[in-house]
mmCIF file of the N, C-alpha and C atoms, coordinates in Angstrom:
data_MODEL
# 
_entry.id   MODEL 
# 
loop_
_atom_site.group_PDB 
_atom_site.id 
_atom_site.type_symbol 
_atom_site.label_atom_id 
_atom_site.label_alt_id 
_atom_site.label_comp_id 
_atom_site.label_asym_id 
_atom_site.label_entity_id 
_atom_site.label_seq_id 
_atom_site.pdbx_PDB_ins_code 
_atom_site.Cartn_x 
_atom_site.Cartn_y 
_atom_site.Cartn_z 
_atom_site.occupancy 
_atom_site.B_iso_or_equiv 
_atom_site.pdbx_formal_charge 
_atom_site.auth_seq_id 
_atom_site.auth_comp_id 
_atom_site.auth_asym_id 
_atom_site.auth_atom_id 
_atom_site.pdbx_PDB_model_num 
ATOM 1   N N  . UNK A 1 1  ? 26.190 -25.602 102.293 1.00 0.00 ? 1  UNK A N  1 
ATOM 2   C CA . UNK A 1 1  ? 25.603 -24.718 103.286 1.00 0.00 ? 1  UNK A CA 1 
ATOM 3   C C  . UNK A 1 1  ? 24.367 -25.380 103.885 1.00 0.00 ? 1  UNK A C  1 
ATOM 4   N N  . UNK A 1 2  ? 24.249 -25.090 105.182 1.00 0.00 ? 2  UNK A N  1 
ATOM 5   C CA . UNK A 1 2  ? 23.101 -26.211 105.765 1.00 0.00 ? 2  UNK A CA 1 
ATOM 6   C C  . UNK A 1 2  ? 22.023 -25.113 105.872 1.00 0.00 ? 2  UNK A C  1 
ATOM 7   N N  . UNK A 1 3  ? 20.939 -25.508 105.823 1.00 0.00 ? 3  UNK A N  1 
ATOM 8   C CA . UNK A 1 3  ? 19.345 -24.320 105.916 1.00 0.00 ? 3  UNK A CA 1 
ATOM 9   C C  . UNK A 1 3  ? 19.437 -24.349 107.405 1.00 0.00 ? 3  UNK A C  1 
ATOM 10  N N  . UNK A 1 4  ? 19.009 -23.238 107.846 1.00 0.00 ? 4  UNK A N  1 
ATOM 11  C CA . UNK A 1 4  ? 18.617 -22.575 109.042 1.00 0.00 ? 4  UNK A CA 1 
ATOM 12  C C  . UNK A 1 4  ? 17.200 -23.703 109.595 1.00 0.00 ? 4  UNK A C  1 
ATOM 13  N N  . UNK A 1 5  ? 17.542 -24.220 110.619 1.00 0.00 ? 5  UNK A N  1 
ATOM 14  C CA . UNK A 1 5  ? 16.709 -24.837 111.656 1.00 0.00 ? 5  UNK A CA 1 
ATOM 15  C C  . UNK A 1 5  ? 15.218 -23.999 111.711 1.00 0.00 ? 5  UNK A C  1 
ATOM 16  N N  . UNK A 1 6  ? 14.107 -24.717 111.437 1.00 0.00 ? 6  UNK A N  1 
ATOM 17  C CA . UNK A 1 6  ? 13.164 -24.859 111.501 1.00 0.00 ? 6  UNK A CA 1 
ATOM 18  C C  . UNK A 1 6  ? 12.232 -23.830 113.542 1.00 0.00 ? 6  UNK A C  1 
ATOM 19  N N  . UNK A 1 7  ? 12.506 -22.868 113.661 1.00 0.00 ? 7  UNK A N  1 
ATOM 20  C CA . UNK A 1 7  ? 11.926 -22.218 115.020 1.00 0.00 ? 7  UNK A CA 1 
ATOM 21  C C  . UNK A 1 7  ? 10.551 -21.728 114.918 1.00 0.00 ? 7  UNK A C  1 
ATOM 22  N N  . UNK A 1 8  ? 9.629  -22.063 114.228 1.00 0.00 ? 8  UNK A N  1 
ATOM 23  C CA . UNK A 1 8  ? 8.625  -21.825 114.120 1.00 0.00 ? 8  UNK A CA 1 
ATOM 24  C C  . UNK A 1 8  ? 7.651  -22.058 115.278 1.00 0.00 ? 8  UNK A C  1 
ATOM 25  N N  . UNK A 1 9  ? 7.630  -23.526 115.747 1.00 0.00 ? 9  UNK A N  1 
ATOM 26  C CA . UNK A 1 9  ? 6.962  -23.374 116.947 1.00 0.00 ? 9  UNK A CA 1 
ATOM 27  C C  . UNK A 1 9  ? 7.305  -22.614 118.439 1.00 0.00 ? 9  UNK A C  1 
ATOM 28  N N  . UNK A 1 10 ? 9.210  -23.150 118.443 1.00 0.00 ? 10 UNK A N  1 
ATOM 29  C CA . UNK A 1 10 ? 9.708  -22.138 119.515 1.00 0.00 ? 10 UNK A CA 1 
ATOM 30  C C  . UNK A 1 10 ? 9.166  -20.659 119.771 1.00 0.00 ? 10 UNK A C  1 
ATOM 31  N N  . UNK A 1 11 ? 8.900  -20.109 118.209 1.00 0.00 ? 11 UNK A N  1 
ATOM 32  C CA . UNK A 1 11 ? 8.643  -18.884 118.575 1.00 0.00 ? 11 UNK A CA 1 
ATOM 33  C C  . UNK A 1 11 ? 6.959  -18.450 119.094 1.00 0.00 ? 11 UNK A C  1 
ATOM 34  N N  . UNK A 1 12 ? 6.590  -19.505 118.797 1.00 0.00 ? 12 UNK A N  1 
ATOM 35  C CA . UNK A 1 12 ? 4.572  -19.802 119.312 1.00 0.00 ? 12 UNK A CA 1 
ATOM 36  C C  . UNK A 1 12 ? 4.459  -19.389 120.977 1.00 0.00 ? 12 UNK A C  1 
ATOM 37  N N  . UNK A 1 13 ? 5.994  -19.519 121.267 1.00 0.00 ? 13 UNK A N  1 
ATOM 38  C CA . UNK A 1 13 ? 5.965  -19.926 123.019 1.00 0.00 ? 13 UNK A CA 1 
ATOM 39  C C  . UNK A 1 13 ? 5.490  -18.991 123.300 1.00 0.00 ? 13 UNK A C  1 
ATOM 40  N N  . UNK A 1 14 ? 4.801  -18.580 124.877 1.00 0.00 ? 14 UNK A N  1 
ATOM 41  C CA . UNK A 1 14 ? 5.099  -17.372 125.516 1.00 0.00 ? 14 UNK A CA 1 
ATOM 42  C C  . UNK A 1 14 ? 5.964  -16.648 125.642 1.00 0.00 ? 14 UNK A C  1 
ATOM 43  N N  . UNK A 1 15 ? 6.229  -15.061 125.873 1.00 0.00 ? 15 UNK A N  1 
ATOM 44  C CA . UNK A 1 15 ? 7.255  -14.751 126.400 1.00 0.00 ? 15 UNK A CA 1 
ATOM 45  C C  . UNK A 1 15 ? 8.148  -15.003 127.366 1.00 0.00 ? 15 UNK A C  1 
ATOM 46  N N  . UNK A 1 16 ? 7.225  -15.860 128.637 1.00 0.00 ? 16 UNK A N  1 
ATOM 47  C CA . UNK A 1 16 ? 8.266  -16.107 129.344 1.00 0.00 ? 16 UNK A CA 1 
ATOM 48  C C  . UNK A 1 16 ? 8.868  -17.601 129.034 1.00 0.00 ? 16 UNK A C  1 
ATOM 49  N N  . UNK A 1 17 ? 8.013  -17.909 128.245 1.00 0.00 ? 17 UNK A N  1 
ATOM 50  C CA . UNK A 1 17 ? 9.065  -19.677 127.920 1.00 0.00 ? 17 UNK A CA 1 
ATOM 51  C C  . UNK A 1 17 ? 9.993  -19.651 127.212 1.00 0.00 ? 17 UNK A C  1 
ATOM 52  N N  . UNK A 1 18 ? 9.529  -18.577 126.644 1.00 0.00 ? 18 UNK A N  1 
ATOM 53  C CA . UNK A 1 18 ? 11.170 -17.913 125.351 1.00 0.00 ? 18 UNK A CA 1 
ATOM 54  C C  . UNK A 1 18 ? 12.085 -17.514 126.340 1.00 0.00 ? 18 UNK A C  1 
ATOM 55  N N  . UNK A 1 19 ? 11.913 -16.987 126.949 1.00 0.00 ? 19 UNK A N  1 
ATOM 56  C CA . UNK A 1 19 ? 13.138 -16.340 127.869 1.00 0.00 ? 19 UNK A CA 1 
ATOM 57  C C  . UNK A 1 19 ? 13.512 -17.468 128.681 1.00 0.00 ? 19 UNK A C  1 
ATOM 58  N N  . UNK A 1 20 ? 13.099 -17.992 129.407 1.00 0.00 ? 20 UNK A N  1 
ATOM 59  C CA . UNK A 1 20 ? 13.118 -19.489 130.220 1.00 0.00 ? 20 UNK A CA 1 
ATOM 60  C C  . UNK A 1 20 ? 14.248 -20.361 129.241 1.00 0.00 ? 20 UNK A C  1 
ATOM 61  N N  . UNK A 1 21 ? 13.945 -20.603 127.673 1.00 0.00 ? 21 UNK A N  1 
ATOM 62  C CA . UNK A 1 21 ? 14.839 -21.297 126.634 1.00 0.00 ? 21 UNK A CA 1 
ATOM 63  C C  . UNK A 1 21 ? 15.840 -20.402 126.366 1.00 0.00 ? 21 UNK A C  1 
ATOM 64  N N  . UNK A 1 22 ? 16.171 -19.165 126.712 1.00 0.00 ? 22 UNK A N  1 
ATOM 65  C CA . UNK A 1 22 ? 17.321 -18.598 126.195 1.00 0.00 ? 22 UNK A CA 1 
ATOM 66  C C  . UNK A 1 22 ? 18.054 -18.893 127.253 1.00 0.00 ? 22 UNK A C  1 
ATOM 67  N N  . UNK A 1 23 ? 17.346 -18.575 128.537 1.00 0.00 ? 23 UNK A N  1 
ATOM 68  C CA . UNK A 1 23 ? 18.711 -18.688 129.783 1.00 0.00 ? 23 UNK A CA 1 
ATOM 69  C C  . UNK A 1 23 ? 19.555 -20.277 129.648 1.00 0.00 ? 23 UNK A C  1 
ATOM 70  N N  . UNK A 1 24 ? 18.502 -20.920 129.189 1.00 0.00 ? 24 UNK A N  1 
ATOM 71  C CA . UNK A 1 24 ? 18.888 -22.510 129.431 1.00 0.00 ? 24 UNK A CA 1 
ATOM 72  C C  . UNK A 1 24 ? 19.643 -22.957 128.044 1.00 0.00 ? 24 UNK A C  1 
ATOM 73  N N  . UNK A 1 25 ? 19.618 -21.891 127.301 1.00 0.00 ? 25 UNK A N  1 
ATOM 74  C CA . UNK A 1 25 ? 20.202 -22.380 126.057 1.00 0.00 ? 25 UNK A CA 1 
ATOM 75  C C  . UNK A 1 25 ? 21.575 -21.897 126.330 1.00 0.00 ? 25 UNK A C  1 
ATOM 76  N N  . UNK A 1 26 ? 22.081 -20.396 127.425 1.00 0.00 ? 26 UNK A N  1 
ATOM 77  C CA . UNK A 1 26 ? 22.885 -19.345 127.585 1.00 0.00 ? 26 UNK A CA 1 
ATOM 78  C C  . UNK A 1 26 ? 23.821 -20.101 128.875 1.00 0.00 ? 26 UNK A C  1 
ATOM 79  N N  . UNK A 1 27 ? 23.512 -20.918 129.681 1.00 0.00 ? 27 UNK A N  1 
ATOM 80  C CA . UNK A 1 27 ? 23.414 -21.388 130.608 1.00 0.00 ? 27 UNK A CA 1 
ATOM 81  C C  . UNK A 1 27 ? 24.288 -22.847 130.217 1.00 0.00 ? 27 UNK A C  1 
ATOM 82  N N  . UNK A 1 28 ? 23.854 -23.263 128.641 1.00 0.00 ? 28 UNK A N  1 
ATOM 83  C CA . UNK A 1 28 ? 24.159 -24.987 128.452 1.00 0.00 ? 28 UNK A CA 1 
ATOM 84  C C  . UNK A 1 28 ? 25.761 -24.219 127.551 1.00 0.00 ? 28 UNK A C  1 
ATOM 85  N N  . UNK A 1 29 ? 25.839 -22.913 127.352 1.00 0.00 ? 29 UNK A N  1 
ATOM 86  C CA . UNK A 1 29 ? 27.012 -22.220 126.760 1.00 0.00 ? 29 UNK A CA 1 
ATOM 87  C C  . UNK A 1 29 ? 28.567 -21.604 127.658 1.00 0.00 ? 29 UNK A C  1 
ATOM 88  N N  . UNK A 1 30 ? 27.682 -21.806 128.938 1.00 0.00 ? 30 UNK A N  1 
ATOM 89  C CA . UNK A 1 30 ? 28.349 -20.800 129.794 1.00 0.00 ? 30 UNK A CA 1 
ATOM 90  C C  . UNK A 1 30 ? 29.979 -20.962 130.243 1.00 0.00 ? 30 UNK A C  1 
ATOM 91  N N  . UNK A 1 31 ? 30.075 -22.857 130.614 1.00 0.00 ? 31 UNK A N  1 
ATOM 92  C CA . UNK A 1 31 ? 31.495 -23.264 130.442 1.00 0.00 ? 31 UNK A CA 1 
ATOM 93  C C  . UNK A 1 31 ? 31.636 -23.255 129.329 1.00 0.00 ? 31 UNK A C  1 
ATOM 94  N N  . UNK A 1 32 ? 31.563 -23.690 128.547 1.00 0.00 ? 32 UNK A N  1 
ATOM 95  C CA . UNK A 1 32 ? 32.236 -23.741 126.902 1.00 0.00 ? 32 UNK A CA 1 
ATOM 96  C C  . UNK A 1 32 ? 32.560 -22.612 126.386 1.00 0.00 ? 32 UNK A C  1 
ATOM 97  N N  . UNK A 1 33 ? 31.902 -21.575 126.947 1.00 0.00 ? 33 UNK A N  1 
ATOM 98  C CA . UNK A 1 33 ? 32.684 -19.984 126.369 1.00 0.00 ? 33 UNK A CA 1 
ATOM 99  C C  . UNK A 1 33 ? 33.768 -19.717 127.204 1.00 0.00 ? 33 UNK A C  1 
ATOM 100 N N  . UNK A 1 34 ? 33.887 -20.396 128.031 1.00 0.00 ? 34 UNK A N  1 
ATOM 101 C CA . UNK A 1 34 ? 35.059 -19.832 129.135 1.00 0.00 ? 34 UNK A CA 1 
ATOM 102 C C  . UNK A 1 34 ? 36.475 -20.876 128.517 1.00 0.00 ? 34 UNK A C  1 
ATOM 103 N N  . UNK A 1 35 ? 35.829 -21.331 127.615 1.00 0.00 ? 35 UNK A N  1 
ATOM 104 C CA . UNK A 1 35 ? 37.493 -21.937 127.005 1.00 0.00 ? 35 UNK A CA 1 
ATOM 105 C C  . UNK A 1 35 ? 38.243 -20.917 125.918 1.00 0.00 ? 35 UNK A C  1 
ATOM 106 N N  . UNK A 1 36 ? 37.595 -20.222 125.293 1.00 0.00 ? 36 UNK A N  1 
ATOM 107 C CA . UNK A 1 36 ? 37.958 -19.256 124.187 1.00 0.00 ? 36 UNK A CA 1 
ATOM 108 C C  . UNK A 1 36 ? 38.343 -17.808 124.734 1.00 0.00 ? 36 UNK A C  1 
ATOM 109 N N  . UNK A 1 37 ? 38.813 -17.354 124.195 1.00 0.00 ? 37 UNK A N  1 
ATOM 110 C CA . UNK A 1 37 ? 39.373 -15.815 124.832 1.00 0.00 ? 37 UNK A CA 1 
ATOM 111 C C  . UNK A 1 37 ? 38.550 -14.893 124.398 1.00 0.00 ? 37 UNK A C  1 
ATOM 112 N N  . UNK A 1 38 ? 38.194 -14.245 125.760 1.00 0.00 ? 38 UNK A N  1 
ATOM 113 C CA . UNK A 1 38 ? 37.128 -12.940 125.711 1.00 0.00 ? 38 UNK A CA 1 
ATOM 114 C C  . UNK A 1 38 ? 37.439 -11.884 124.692 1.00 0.00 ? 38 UNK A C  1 
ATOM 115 N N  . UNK A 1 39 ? 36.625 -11.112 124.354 1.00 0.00 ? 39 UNK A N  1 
ATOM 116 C CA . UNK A 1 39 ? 36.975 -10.086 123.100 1.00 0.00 ? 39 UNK A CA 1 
ATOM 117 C C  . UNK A 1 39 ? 37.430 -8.611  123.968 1.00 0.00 ? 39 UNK A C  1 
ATOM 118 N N  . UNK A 1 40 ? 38.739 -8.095  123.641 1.00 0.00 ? 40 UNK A N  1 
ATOM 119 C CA . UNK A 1 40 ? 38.996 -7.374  124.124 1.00 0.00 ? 40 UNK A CA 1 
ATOM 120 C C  . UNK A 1 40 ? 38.273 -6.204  124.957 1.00 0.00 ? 40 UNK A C  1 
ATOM 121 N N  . UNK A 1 41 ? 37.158 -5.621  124.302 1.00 0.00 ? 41 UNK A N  1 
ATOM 122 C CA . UNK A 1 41 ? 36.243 -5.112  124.593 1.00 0.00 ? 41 UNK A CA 1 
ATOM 123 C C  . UNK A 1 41 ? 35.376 -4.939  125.868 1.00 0.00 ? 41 UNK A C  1 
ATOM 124 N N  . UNK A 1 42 ? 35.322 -6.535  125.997 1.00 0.00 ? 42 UNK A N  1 
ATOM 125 C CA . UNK A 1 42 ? 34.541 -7.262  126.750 1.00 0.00 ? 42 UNK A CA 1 
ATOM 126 C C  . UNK A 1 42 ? 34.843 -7.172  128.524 1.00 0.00 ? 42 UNK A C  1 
ATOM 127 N N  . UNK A 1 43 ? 36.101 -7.705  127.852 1.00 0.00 ? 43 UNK A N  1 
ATOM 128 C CA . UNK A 1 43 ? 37.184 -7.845  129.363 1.00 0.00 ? 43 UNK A CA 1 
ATOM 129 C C  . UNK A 1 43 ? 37.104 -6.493  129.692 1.00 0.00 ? 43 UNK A C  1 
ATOM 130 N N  . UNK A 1 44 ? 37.576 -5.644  129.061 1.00 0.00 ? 44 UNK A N  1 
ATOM 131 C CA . UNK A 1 44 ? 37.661 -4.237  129.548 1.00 0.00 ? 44 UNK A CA 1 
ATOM 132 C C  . UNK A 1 44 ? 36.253 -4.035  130.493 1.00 0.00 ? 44 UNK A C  1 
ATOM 133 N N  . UNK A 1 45 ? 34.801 -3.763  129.895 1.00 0.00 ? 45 UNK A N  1 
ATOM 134 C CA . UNK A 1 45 ? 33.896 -4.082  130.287 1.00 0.00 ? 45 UNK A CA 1 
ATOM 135 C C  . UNK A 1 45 ? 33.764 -4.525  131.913 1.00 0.00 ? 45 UNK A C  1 
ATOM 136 N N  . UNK A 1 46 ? 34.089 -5.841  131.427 1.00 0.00 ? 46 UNK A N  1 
ATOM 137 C CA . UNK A 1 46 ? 33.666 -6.908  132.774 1.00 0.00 ? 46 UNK A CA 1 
ATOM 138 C C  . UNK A 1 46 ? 34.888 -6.435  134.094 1.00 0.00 ? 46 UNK A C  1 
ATOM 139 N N  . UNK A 1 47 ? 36.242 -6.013  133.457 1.00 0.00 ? 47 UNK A N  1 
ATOM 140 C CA . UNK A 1 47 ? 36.832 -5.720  134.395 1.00 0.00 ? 47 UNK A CA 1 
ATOM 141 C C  . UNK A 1 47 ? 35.941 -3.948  135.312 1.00 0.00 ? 47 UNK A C  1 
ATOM 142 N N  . UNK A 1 48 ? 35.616 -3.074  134.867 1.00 0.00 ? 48 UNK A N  1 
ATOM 143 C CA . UNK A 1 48 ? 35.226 -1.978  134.751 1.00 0.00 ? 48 UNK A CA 1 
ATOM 144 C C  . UNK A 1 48 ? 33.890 -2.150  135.772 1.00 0.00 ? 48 UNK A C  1 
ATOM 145 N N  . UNK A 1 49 ? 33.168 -3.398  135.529 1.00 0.00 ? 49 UNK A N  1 
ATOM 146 C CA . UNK A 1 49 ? 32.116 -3.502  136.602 1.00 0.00 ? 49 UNK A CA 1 
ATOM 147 C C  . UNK A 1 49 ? 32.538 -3.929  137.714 1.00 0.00 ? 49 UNK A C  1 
ATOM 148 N N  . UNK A 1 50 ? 34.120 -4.839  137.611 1.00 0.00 ? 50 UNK A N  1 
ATOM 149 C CA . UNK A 1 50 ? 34.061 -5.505  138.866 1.00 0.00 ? 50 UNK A CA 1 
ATOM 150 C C  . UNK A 1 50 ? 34.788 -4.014  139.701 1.00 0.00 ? 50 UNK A C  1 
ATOM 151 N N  . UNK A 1 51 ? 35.523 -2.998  139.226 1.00 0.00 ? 51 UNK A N  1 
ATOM 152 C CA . UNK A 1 51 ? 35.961 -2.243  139.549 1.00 0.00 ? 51 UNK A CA 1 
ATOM 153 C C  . UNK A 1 51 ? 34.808 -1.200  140.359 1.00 0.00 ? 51 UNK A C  1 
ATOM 154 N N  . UNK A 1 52 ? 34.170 -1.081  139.696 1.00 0.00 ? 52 UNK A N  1 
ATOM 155 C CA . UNK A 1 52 ? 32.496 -0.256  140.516 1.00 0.00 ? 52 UNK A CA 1 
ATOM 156 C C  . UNK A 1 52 ? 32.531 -1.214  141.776 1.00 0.00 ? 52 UNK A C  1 
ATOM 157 N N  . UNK A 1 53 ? 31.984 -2.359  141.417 1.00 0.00 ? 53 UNK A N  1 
ATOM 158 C CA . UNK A 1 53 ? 31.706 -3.477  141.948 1.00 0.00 ? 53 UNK A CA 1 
ATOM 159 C C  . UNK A 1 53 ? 32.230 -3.330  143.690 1.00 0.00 ? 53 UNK A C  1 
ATOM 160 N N  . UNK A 1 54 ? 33.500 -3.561  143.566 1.00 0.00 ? 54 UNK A N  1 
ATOM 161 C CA . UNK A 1 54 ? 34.798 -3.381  144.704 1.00 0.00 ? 54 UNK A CA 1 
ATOM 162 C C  . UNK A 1 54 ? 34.995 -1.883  145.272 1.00 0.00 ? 54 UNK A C  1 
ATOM 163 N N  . UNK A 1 55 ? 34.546 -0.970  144.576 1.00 0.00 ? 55 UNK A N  1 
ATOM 164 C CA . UNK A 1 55 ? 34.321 0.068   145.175 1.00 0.00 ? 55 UNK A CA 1 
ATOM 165 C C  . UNK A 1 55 ? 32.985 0.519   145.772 1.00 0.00 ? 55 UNK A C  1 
ATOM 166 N N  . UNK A 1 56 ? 31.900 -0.142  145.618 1.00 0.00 ? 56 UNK A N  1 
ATOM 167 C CA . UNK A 1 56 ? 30.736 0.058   146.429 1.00 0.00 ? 56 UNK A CA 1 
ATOM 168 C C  . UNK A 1 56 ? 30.227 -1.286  146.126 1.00 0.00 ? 56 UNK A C  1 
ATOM 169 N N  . UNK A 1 57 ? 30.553 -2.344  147.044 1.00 0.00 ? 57 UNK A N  1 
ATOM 170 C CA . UNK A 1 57 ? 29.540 -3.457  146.503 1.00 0.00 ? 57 UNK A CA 1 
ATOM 171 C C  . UNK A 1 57 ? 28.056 -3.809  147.010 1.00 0.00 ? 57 UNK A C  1 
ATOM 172 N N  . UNK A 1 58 ? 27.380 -2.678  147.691 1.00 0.00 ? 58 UNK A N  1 
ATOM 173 C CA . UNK A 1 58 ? 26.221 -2.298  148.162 1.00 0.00 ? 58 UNK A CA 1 
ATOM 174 C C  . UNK A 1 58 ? 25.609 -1.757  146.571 1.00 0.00 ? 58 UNK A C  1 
ATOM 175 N N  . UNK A 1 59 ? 25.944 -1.790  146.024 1.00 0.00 ? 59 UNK A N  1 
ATOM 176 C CA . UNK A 1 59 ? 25.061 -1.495  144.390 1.00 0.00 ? 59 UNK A CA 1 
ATOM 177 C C  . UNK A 1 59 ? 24.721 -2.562  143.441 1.00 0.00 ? 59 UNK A C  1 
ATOM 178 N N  . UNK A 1 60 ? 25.321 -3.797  143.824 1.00 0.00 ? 60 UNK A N  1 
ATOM 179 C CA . UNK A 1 60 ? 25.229 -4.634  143.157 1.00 0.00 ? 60 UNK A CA 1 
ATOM 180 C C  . UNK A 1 60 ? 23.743 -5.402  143.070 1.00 0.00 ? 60 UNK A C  1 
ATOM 181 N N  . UNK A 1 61 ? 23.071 -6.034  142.305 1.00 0.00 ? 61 UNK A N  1 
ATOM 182 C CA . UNK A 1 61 ? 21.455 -6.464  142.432 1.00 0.00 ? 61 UNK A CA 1 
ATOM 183 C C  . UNK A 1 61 ? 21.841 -7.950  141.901 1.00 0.00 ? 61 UNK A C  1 
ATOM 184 N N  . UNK A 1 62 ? 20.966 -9.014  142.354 1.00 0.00 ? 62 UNK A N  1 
ATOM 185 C CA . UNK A 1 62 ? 21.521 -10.047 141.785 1.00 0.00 ? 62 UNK A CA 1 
ATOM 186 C C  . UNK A 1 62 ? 20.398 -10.772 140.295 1.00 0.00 ? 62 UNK A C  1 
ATOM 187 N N  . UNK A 1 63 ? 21.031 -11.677 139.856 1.00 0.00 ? 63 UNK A N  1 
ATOM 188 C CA . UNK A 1 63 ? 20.466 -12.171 138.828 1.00 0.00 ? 63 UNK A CA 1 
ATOM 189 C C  . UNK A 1 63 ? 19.185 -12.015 138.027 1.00 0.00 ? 63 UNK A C  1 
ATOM 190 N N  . UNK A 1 64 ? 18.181 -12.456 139.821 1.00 0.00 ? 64 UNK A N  1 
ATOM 191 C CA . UNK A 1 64 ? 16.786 -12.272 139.470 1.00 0.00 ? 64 UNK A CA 1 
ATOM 192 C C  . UNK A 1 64 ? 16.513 -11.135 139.521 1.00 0.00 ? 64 UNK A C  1 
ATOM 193 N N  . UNK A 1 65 ? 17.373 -9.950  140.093 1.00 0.00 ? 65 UNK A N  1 
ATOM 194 C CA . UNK A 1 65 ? 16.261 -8.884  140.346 1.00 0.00 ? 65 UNK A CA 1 
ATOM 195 C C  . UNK A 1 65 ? 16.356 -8.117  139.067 1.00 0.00 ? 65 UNK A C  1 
ATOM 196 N N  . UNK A 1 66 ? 17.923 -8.145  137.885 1.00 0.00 ? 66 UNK A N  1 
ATOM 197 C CA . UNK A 1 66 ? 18.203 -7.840  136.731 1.00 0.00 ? 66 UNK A CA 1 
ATOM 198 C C  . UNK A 1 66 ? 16.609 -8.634  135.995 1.00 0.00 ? 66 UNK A C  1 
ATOM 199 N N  . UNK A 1 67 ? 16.705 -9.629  135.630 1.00 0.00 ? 67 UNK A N  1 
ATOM 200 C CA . UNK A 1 67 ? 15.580 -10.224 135.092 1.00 0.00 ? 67 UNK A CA 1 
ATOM 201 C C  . UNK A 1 67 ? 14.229 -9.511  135.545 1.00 0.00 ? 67 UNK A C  1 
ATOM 202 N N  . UNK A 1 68 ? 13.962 -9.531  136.784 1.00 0.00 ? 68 UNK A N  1 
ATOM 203 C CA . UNK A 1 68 ? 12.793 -9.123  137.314 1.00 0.00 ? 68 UNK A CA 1 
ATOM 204 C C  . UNK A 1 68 ? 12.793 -7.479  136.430 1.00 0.00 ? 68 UNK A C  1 
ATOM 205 N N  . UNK A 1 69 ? 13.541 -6.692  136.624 1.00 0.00 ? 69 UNK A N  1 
ATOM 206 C CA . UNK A 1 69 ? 12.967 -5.671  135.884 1.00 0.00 ? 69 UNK A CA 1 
ATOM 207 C C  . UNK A 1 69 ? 13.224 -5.699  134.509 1.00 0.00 ? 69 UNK A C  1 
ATOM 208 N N  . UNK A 1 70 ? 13.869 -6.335  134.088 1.00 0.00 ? 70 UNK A N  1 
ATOM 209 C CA . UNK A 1 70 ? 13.641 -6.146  131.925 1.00 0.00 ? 70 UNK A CA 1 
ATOM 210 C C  . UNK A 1 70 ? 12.241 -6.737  131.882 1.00 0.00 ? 70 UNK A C  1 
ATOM 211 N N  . UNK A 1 71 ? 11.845 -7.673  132.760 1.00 0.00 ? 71 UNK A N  1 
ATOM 212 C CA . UNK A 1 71 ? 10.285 -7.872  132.360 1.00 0.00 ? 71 UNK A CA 1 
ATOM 213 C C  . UNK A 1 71 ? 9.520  -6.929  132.532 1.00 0.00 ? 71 UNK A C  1 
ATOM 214 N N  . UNK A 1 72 ? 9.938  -6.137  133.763 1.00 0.00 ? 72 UNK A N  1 
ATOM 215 C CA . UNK A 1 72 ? 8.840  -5.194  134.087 1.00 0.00 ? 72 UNK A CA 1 
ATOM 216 C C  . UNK A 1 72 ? 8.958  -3.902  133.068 1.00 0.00 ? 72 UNK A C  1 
ATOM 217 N N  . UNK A 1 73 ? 10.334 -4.093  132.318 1.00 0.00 ? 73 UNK A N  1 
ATOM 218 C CA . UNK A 1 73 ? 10.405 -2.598  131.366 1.00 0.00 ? 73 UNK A CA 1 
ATOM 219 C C  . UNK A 1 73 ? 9.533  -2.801  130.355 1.00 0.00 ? 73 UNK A C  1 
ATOM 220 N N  . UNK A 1 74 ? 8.876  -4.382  130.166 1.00 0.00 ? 74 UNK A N  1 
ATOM 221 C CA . UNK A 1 74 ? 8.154  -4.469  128.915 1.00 0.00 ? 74 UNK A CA 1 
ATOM 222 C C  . UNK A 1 74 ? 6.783  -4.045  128.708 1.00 0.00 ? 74 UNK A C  1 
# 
C-alpha cells in the first residue's frame, strides 16, 4: 500500500490558488474520463440538463459566471 502524498503546502495556498489547482488538475482529467463509461446516474443527469437546456437555452450561464458565484456564496 503506498502512503498518501504529502499536500501540506498545497493546502497553505490561497483559496483562489486552490481552486485555480483543482480546475487544472480537473481540466488535465477531462479527456481521459471521456474514455470510460459514465455512471448511469450521471448520464441521466447530463442528459436532463441538456433537455432544459434545448428547451430554453436563454437559461444557460457559462463557465465563469457558475464559478463567479460559488465564490461569491462564500
Amino acid at each position: 500500500m503506498q502512503s498518501r502524498p504529502d499536500y501540506t503546502e498545497l493546502l497553505k495556498l490561497p483559496p483562489a490558488e486552490r481552486l485555480q489547482l483543482i480546475e487544472d488538475l480537473w481540466e488535465s482529467l477531462a479527456d481521459s474520463s471521456l474514455e470510460e463509461p459514465l455512471h448511469p446516474a450521471i448520464l441521466e443527469e447530463l442528459r436532463d440538463r441538456l433537455a432544459r437546456y434545448d428547451a430554453d437555452p436563454s437559461t444557460a450561464i457559462s463557465w465563469d459566471e457558475v464559478k463567479r458565484r460559488l465564490r461569491e456564496d462564500r
